[in-house]
C-alpha positions, 0 to 999 in steps of 0.5 A: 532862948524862949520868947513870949509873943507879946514882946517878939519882934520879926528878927527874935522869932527867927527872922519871919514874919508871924504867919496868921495861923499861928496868931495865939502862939504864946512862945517862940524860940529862936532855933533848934539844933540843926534848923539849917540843915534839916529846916530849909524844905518841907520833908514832904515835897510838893504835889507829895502826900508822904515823905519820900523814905522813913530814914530820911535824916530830913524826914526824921527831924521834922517829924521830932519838930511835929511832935513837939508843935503836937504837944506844944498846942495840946498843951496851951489849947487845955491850959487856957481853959484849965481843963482837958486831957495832955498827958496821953496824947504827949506820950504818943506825939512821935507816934501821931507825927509819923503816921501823918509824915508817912501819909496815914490820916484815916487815924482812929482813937479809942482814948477819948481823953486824946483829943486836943492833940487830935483836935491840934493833928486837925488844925496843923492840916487846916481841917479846922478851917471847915468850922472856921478856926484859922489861928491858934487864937480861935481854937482856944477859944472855942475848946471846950465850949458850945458849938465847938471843940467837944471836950472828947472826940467826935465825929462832928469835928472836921477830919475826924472819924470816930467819936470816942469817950468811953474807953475800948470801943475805937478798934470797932471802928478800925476794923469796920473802916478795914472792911469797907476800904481794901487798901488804906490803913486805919491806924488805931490808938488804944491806951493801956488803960483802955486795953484793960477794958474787956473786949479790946483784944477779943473783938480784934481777935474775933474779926481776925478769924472771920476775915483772916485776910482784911488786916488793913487796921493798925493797933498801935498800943500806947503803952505809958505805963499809967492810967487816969489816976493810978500806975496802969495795970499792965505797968508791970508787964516786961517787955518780952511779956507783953510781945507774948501777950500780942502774939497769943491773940493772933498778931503775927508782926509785933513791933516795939520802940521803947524810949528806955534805949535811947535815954541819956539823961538817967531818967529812972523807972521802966517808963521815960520822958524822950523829951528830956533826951540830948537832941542826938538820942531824940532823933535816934527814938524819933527815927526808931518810931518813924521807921518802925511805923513805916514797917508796921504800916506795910506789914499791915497792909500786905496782910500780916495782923500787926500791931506797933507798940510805943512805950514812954512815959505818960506826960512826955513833954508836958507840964507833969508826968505820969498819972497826974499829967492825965487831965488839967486842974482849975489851977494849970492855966497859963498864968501859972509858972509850971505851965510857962516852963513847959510851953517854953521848953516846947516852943518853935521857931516860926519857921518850924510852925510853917515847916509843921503846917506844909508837911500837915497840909500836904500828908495824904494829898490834902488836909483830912476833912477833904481825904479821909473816908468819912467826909463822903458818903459811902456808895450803897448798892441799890436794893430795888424793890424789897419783897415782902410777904403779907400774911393774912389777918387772922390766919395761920400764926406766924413768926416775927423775926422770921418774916424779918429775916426773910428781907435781911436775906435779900438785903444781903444778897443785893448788897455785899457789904451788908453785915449781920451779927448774932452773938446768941445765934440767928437760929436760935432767933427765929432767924436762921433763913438769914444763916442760910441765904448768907452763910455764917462767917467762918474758916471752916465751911459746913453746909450742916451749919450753914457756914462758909468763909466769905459769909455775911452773918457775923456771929462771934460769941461777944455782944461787943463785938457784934454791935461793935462791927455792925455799928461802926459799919453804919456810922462808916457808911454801911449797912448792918444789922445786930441781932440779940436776945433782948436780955445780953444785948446791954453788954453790946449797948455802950458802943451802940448808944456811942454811934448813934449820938455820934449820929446825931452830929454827923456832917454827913447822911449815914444808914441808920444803925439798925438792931433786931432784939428778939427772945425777950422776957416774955418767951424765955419762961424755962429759962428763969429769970437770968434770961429775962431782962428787958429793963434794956428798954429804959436805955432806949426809953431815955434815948428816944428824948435824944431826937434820933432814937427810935424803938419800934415795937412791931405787932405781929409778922406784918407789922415787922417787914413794914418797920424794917423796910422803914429802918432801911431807908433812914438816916442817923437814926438808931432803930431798935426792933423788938419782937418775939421768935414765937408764932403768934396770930397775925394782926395788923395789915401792911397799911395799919404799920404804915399809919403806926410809923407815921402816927406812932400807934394804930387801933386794931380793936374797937368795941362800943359800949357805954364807957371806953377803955384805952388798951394801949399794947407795946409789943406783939405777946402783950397783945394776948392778956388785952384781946381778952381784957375786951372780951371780959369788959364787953360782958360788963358792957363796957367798950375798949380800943385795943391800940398797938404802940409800934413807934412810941417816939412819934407819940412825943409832943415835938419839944420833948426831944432835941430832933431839931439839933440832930443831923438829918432832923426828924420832926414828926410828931403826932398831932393833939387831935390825932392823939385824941381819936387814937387814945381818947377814952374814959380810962387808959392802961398802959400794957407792956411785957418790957419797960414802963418808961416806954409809956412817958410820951402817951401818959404826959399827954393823956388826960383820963385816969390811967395806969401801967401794967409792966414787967416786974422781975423773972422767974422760971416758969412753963409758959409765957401765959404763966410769966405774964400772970406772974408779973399781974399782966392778965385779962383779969387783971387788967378788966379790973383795973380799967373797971376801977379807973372808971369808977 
């Protein structure tokens, strides 16, 4: 019997008194099948953190009750905003209450769409509590709202250690977590939808050849048979098949429970609900998950590549099933029939809540946000006194990223966790001094190629796979840095922009996440146009408005060591590096790239005349065409200050960006006077090899006449010269501009 809460009485909801937590329950019952057998302790014992066998009778019908006090709050949590995501989590609630039953809680996700059940995990454990939820009633109100239960997952709830939106990045996180802590399970669940997303298996598969022995990351596939709004495409798939499939990317214990053996109820199709099985036969498929995941888990963990496999119907025990369980319509609130039916059918008695919230309480020594890895800081090895090399101004040409790479090196040697990835190569970067004081990661040392088994530099052939590790490493604690050709490093961004706006909100300091994209349009004329894409700066141009985003575009081999030795002291920033792997003359000294961090740009050139143009240069090649723009203008006797835009998001006005709403605030702004002495003049032109849309804060501040001289579109070519020249980026053209802007 189902009773509505408004009308319950002590005695009609089992004969408690209604605990404060569960204040916003809608429904109770008043037992379930053998409450008096397996209801009378909590499986979890005092002073425990797991349960103390997995084939515990006990152990098995409280994590059946787990489960359906999971789906139970999922389900009322989104019904009462008529919004929000229950029928994927609902298909693995046995799978999250085994894990927590047997004392796993560093619990990763790649389905953004399963968080009220994680948001649920989180309140069962009162981790919660951190953002002053205590009852069921207040994590309704705030789901879905400001300031409060973000409508996907995120870091910024407490217990919680990834964000997730996007589908198929979670295992990054995993696989990072893995690495930085030997020893504790990172159970990941990846949807089968998600796992159709391109890199999911490859990524696990790549890190699994670079660090053969780190298999402390648990792949658990939720395997529903459907997808957001369709049969999901690997519904067909046998089950033998989809072993194979496992099997033929490196896991070498593949474990599956499939909820079609134990249904005694008829139900048709591949794909069934065990919600709808006797009481008998949900034991049976609970204890099959509980014992399975407990042999997965220690497979894991003693170093086999192993992966646990859930296959039941998306929807289970929720208001519908399938595809169309996915999200909530305005309409599935919890007036409505459907609803009521099935939030009774998964109502609890009270001793149940209370048996649910002691074994969640007491999981893994205490609720999550006092015990998983990300609620503390990550003790980073000190790196002392960095040595950098100051070039000569003026003398002989140097290489950017090389300089760089010299300090990576060091970074990595003084610092063991420290990563490096390249998917396009460090040699081929003007890097490979990092390749040969740190070794490329491989199975098969040689010294030909610089690589060794217990190297640093992580160089899989996926830019999702590369940003992902090295993201999820900054977002965990760690330090890294992803290398890329400016042109492929979009196919990396999705997972990057995801951390650093989980950065943004974190409730901890974190390094910053730290890229170096080099080998941009400019260098890559014989390439042609397929390898000339720099439009990837419009993303970080848009980015900067976040708070904390910051591109930097270092001048020359000076200006680099001074921006990366800047990046490595920041926290919950995302920092983009770009510049070029030519030589190029060096023009700027160490103290002129401290001023253009601080103010945002610094003048390296400044010739009188009667009228002053403002070159204002982002990047290091682009600096050519405006060194002889001034020549040609001083013939007409016209002067020119020559400005080189290193950290354009200082050059903002302070309410442009949202810096004020981001963790670790970063609030310095160049002031109205400052900006008049460093881009005051008669006529302002904007000059970059990459995107105009880096120019936004200079040109809404400045007053002159001005223009932009941007990249337009590729084309093969001999020279950089001849690609500037073929986007209008010249002296000429830019003499004749500043000329016309004047008047």
């Amino acid at each position: 019997m189902t009773i509505s809460a408004d009308a319950t009485t002590q005695e009609n909801r089992g004969g408690n008194e209604l605990p404060d937590f569960c204040e916003g329950i809608q429904y109770f019952c008043e037992t379930k099948p053998d409450l008096d057998i397996y209801g009378n302790e909590a499986a979890i014992a005092a002073e425990k953190t797991a349960i103390a066998k997995a084939s515990d009778p006990t152990a098995v019908y409280q994590t059946l009750l787990a489960a359906d006090a999971l789906r139970y709050l999922t389900l009322q949590v989104t019904a009462s905003k008529g919004s929000g995501h229950p029928g994927g989590f609902a298909s693995k609630a046995e799978v999250y209450a085994a894990l927590v039953m047997l004392g796993y809680k560093n619990i990763i996700t790649e389905v953004g769409h399963h968080a009220p059940g994680f948001y649920s995990a989180m309140f069962l454990d009162r981790s919660l509590e951190e953002m002053g939820i205590y009852n069921v009633q207040q994590m309704r109100d705030r789901f879905r709202e400001h300031q409060g239960l973000l409508g996907h997952l995120s870091g910024q709830i407490p217990g919680l250690l990834n964000p997730a939106g996007p589908l198929g990045q979670g295992q990054h996180f995993a696989m990072a977590g893995a690495k930085l802590h030997p020893g504790v399970l990172f159970p990941v669940t990846i949807g089968d939808g998600g796992m159709g997303e391109p890199y999911v298996m490859s990524s696990m598969a790549h890190f699994n050849t670079a660090y053969p022995n780190i298999t402390n990351f648990l792949p658990i596939l939720v395997w529903n048979g459907f997808s957001q709004e369709h049969h999901s495409m690997v519904s067909t798939k046998p089950n033998q098949e989809m072993i194979d499939y496992w099997r033929g990317h490196g896991f070498q214990e593949i474990i599956l429970v499939n909820a079609k053996d134990y249904d005694d109820a008829n139900q048709p199709g591949e794909y069934v609900d065990s919600t709808e099985f006797s009481w008998k036969q949900r034991m049976a498929f609970t204890k099959a998950v509980l014992e399975g995941l407990d042999r997965a888990a220690k497979s894991a963990l003693s170093g086999k590549l192993t992966v646990f496999i859930i296959k039941q119907l998306k929807g289970a025990g929720v208001h519908t099933r399938g595809a169309k369980s996915h999200n909530l319509k305005p309409g599935d609130t919890l007036d409505k029939p459907h609803i009521i039916e099935s939030l009774q059918k998964r109502a609890l008695p009270v001793k149940a809540w209370e048996l649910v919230r002691q074994n969640f309480e007491r999981s893994s020594g205490g609720p999550a946000v006092k015990t998983v890895v990300t609620e503390n800081q990550l003790p980073l090895s000190d790196l002392g006194e960095l040595s950098l090399e100051e070039f000569e101004v003026g003398g002989e040409k140097k290489v950017a990223t090389t300089a760089m790479g010299a300090i990576a090196a060091q970074v990595g040697q003084k610092d063991p966790n420290f990563l490096v990835s390249n998917a396009d190569g460090n040699a081929a970067s003007g890097i490979n001094n990092i390749n040969m004081a740190l070794k490329i990661i491989h199975p098969t040392p040689d010294e030909d190629y610089h690589q060794a088994p217990q190297g640093q530099v992580y160089e899989p052939l996926s830019e999702d796979a590369c940003a992902g590790l090295a993201a999820g490493l900054s977002l965990f604690g760690g330090r890294s840095l992803w290398c890329s050709y400016e042109s492929f490093a979009i196919n990396g961004l999705p997972i990057w922009q995801t951390v650093t706006q989980a950065m943004a909100e974190l409730r901890r300091p974190t390094p910053a996440t730290i890229t170096l994209f080099t080998a941009g349009a400019l260098e890559q004329g014989r390439n042609g146009w397929t390898h000339q894409r720099p439009e990837i700066e419009n993303y970080f141009a848009a980015m900067m408005r976040n708070g904390n985003v910051f591109p930097l575009f270092p001048c020359d081999a000076n200006s680099i060591q001074v921006c990366y030795r800047w990046a490595l002291t920041a926290k919950n920033k995302g920092i983009t590096i770009t510049a070029s792997k030519s030589p190029l003359p060096v023009r700027s000294t160490f103290e002129q790239s401290h001023q253009a961090l601080r103010d945002g740009a610094v003048i390296l050139q400044e010739t009188p005349g009667d009228k002053t143009v403002v070159l204002a240069v982002i990047g290091d090649m682009t600096l050519i065409p405006a060194y002889e723009a001034a020549e040609k203008l001083a013939e007409q006797n016209i002067g020119s200050k020559i400005v080189s835009v290193i950290n354009p998001r200082r050059l903002y006005r302070s309410h442009d960006t949202a810096w004020e709403t981001c963790a670790e605030p970063d609030g310095d702004f160049l002031s109205d006077a400052s900006f008049q002495r460093l881009f005051g003049g008669d006529a302002l032109i904007g000059i970059t090899g990459g995107s105009s849309a880096m120019f936004e804060p200079i040109m809404l501040r400045s007053t002159v006449n001005r223009d932009i001289f941007a990249w337009k579109r590729g084309e093969t070519a001999a020279s950089a010269s001849q690609v500037m020249e073929i986007n209008g980026i010249t002296g000429d053209n830019l003499a004749k501009r500043a000329m016309e802007l004047m008047g």
